[in-house]
N, CA and C atoms as an extended XYZ file, in Angstrom:
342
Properties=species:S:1:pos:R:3:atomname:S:1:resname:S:1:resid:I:1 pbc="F F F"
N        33.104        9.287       -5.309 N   UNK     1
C        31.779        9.144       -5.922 CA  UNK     1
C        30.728        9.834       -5.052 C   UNK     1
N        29.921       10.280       -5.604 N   UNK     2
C        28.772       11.085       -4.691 CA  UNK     2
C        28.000       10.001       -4.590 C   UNK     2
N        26.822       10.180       -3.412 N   UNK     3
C        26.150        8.935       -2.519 CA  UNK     3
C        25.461        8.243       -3.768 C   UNK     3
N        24.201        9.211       -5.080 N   UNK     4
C        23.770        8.267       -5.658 CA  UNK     4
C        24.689        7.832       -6.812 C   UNK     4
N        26.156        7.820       -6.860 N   UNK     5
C        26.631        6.993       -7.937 CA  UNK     5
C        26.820        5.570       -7.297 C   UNK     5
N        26.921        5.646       -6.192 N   UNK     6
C        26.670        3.688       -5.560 CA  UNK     6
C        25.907        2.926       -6.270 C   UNK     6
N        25.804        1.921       -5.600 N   UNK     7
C        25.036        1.311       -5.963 CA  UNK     7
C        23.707        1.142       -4.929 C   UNK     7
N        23.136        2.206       -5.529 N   UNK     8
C        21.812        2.617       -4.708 CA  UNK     8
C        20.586        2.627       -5.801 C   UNK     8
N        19.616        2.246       -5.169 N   UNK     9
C        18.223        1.848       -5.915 CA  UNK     9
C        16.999        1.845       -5.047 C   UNK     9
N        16.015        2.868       -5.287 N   UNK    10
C        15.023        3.349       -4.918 CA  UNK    10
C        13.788        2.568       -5.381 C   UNK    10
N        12.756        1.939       -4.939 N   UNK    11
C        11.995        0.952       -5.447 CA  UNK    11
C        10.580        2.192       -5.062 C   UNK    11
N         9.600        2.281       -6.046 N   UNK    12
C         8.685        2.879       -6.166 CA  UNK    12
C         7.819        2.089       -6.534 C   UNK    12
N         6.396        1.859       -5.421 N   UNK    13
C         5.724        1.129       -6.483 CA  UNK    13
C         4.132        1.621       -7.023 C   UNK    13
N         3.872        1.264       -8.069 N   UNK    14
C         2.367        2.014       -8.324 CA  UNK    14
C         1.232        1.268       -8.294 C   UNK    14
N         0.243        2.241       -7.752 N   UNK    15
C        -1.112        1.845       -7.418 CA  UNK    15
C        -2.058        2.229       -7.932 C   UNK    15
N        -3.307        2.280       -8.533 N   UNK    16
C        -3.955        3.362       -8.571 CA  UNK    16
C        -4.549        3.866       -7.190 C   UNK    16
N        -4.877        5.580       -7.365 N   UNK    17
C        -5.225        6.057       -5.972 CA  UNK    17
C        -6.468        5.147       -6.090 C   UNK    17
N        -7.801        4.759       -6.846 N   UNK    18
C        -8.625        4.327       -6.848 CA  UNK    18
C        -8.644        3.018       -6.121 C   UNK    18
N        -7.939        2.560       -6.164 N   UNK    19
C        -7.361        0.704       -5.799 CA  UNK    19
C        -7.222        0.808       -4.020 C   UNK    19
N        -6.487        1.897       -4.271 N   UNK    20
C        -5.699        2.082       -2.851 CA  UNK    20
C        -7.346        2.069       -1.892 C   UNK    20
N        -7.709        3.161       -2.180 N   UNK    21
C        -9.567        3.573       -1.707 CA  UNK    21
C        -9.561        2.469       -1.552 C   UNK    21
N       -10.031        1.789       -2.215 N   UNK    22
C       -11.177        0.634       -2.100 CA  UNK    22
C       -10.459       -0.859       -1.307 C   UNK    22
N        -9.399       -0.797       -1.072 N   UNK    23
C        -8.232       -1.812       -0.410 CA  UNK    23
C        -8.402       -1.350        0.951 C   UNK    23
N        -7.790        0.290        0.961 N   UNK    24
C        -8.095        0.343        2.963 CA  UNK    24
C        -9.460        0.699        3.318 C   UNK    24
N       -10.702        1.175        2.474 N   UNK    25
C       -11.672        1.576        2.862 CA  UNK    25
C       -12.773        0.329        3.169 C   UNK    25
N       -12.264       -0.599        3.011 N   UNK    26
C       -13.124       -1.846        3.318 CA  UNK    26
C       -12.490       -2.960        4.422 C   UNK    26
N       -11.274       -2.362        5.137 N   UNK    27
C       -10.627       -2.790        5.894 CA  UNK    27
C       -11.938       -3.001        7.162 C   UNK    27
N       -11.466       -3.841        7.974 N   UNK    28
C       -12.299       -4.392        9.374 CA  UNK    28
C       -11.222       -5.069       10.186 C   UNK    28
N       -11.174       -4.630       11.534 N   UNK    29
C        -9.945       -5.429       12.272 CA  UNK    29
C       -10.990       -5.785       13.200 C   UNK    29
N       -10.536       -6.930       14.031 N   UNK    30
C       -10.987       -7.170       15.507 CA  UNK    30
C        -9.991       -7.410       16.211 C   UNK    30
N       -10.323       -6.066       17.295 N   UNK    31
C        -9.476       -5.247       17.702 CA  UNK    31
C        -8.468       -6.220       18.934 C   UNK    31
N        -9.342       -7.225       19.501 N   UNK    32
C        -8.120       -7.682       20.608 CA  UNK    32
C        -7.272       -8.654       19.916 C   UNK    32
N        -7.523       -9.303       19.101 N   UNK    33
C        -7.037       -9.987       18.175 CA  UNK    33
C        -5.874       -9.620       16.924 C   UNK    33
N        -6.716       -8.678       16.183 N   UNK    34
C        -6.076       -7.571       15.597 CA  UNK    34
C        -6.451       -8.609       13.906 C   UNK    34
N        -6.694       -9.377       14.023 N   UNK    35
C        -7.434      -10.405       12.678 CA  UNK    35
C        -7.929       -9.355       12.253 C   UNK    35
N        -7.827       -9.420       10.760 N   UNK    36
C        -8.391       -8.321        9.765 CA  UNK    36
C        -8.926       -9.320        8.379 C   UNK    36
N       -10.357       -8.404        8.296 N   UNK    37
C       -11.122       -8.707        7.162 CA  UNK    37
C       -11.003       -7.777        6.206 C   UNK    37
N       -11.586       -7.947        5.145 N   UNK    38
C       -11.902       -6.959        4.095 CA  UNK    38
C       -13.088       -7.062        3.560 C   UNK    38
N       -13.969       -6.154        3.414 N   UNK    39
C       -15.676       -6.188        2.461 CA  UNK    39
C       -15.582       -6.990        1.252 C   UNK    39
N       -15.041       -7.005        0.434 N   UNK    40
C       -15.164       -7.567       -0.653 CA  UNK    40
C       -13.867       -8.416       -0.888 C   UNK    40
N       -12.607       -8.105       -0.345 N   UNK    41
C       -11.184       -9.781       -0.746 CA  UNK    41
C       -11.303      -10.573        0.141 C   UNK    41
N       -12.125      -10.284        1.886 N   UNK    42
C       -11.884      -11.279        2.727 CA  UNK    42
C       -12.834      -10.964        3.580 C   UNK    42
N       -14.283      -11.184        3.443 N   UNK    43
C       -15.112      -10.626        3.877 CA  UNK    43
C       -15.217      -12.044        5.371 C   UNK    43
N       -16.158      -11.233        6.304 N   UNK    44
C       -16.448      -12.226        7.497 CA  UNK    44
C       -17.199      -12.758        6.980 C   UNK    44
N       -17.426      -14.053        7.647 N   UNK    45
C       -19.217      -14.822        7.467 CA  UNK    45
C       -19.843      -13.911        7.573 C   UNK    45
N       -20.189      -13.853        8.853 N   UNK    46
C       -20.947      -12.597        9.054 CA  UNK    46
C       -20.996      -11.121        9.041 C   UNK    46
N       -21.644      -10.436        8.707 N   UNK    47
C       -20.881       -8.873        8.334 CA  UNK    47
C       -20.891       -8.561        9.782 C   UNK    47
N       -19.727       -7.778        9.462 N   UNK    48
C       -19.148       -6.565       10.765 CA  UNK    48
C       -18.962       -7.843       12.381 C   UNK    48
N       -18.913       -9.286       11.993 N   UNK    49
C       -18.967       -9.971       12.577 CA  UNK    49
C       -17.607      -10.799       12.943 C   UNK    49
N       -16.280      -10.933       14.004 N   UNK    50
C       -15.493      -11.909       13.879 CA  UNK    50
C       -15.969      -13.210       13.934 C   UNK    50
N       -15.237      -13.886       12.743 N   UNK    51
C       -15.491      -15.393       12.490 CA  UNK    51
C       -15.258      -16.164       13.813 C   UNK    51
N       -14.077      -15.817       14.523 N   UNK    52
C       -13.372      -16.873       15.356 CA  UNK    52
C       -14.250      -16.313       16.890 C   UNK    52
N       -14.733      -15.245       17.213 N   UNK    53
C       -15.213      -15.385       18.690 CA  UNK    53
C       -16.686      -14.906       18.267 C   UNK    53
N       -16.981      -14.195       17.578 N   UNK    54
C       -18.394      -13.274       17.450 CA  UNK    54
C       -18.547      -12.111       17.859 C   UNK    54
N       -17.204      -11.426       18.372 N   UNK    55
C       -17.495       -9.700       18.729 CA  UNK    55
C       -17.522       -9.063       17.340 C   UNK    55
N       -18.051       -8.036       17.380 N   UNK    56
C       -18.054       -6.589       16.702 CA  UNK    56
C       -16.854       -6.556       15.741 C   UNK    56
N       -16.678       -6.239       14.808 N   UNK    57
C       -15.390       -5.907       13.955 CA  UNK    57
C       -15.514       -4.203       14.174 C   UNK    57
N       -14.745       -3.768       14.201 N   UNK    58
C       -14.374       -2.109       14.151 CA  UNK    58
C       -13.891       -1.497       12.259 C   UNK    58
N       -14.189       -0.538       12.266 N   UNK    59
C       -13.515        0.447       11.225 CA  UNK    59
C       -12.470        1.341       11.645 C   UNK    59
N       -11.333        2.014       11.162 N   UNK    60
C       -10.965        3.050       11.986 CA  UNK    60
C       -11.449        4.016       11.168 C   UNK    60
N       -11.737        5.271       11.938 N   UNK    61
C       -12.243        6.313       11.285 CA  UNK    61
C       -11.386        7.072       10.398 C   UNK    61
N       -10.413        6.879       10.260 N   UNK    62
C        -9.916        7.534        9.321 CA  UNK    62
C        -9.608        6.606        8.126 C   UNK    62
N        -9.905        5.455        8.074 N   UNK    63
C       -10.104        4.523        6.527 CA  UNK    63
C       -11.209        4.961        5.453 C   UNK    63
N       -11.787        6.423        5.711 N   UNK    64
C       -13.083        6.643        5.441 CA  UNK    64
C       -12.658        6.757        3.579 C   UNK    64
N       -13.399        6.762        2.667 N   UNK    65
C       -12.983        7.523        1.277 CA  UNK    65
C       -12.536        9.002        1.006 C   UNK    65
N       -12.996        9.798        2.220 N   UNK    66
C       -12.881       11.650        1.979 CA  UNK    66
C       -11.581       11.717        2.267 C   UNK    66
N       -11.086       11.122        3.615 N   UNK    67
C        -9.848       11.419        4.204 CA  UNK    67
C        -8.897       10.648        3.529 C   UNK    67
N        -8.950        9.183        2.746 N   UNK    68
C        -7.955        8.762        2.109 CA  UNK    68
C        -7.620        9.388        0.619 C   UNK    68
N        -8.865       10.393        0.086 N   UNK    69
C        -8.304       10.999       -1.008 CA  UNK    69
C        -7.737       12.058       -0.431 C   UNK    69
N        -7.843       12.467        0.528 N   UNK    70
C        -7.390       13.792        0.986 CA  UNK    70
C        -5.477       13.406        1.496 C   UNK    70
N        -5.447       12.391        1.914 N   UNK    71
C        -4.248       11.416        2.482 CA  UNK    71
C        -2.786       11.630        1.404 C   UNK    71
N        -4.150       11.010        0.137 N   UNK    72
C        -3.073       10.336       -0.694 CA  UNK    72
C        -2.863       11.815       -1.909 C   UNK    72
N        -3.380       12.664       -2.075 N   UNK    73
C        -3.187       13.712       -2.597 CA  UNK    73
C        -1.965       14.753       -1.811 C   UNK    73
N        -1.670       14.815       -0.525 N   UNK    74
C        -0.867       15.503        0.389 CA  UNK    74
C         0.330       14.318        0.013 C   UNK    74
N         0.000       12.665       -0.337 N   UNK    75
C         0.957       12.067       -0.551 CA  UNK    75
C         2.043       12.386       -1.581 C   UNK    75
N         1.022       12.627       -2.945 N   UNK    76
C         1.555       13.152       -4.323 CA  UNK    76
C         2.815       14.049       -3.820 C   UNK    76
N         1.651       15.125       -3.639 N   UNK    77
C         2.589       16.455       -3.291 CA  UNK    77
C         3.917       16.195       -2.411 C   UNK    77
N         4.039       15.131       -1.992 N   UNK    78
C         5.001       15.481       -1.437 CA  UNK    78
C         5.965       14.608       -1.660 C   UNK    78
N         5.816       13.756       -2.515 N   UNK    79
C         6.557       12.830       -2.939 CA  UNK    79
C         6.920       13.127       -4.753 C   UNK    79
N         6.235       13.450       -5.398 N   UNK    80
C         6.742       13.435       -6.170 CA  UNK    80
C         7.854       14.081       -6.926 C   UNK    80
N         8.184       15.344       -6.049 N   UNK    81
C         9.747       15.803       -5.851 CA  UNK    81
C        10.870       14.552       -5.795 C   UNK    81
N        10.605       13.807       -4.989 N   UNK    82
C        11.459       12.742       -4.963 CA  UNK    82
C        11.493       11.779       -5.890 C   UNK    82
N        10.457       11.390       -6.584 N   UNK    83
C        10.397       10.413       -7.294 CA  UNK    83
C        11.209       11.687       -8.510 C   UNK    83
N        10.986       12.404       -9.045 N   UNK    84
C        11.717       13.161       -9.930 CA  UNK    84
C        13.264       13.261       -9.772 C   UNK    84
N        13.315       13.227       -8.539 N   UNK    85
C        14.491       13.496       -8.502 CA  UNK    85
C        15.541       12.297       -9.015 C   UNK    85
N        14.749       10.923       -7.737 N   UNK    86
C        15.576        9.513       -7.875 CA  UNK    86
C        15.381        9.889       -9.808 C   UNK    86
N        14.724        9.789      -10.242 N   UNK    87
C        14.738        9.169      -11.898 CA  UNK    87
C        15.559        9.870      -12.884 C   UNK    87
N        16.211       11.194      -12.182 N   UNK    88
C        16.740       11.822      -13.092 CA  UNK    88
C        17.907       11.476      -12.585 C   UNK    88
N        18.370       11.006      -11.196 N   UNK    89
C        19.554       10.422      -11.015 CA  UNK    89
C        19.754        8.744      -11.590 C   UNK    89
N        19.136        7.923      -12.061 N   UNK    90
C        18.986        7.127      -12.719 CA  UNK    90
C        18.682        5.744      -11.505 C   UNK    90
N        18.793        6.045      -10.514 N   UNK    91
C        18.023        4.853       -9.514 CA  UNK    91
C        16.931        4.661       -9.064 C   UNK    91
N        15.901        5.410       -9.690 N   UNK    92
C        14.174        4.477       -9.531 CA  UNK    92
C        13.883        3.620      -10.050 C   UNK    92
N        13.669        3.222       -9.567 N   UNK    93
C        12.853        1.630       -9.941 CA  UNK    93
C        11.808        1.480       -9.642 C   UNK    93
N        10.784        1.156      -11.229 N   UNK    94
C         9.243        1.600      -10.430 CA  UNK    94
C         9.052        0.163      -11.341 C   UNK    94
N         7.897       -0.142      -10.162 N   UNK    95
C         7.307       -1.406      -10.247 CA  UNK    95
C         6.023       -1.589      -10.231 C   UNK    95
N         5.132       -2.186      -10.677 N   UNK    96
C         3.531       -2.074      -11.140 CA  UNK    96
C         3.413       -3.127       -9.574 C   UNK    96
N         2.848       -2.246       -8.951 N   UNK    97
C         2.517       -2.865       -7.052 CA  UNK    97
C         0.880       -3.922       -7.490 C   UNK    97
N         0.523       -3.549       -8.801 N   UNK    98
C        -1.111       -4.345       -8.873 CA  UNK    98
C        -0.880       -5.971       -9.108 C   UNK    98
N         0.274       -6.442       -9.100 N   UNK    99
C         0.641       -7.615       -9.762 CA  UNK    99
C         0.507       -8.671       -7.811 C   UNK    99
N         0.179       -9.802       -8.057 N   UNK   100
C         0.750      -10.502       -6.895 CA  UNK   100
C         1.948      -10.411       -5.963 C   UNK   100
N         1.205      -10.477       -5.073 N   UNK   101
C         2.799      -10.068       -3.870 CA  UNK   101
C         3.806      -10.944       -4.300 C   UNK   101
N         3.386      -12.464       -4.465 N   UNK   102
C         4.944      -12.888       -4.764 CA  UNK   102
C         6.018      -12.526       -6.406 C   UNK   102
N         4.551      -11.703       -7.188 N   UNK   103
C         5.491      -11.280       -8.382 CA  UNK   103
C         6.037       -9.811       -7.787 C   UNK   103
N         5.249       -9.039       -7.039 N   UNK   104
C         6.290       -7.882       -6.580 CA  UNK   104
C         7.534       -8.137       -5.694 C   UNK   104
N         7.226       -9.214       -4.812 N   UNK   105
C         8.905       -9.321       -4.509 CA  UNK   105
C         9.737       -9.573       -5.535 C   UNK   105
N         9.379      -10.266       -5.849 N   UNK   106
C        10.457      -10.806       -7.440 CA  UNK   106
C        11.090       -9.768       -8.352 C   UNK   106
N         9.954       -8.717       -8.335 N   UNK   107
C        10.583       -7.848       -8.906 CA  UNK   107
C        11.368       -6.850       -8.334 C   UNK   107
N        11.085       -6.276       -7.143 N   UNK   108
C        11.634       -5.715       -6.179 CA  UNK   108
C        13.575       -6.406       -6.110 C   UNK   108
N        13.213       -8.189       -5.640 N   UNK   109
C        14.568       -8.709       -5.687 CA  UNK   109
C        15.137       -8.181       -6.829 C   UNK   109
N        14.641       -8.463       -7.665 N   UNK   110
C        15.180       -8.310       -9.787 CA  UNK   110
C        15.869       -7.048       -9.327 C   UNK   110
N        15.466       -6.011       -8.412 N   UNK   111
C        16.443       -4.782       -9.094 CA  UNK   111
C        17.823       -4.646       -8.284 C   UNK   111
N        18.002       -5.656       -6.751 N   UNK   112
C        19.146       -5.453       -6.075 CA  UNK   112
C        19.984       -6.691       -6.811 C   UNK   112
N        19.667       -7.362       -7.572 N   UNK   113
C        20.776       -8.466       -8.128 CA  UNK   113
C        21.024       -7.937       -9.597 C   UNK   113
N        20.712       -6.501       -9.839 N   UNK   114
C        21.138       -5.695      -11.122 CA  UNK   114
C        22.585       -5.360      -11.001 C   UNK   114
């Protein structure tokens, strides 16, 4: 049997690029800690503020919006050879990533007990 007639299964999951933006571009860590906020799903009390000591929250500079469309476009390109490929060999498995983490594991599990 050649490698993908196994039982092999490629899990793909989708995002919109838009989603993605706005998920890491509002990211905030504090940095000795490494505790992470978000602007709008998990914002600090205080802005740009850690809850638990009161230092500074950081951005990293490359969470910016220019560089993550620029990121995730070099992503396309270079992935979607592969995703073509797995699907025409019949082991992708694509999964809607916008759903709750515990429904994406579930589904993720769903495809190795196929």
């Amino acid at each position: 049997k050649q490698w993908y007639q196994r039982r092999v299964a490629i899990t793909a999951g989708k995002v919109k690029d838009e989603i993605l933006v706005e998920r890491i571009a509002g990211r905030m860590i504090h940095q000795s800690s490494g505790r992470t906020y978000h602007e709008v799903f998990a914002p600090p009390k205080v802005p740009m503020t850690d809850d638990v000591t009161g230092e500074p929250l950081m951005k990293r500079p490359d969470d910016n919006p220019t560089i993550l469309k620029r990121r995730l476009d070099i992503y396309h390109e270079q992935t979607a050879p592969l995703i073509k490929f797995y699907k025409e060999k019949g082991i992708l498995r694509s999964i809607d990533a916008m759903q709750s983490p515990e429904k994406v594991f579930d589904e993720i599990s769903g495809h190795f007990k196929k």
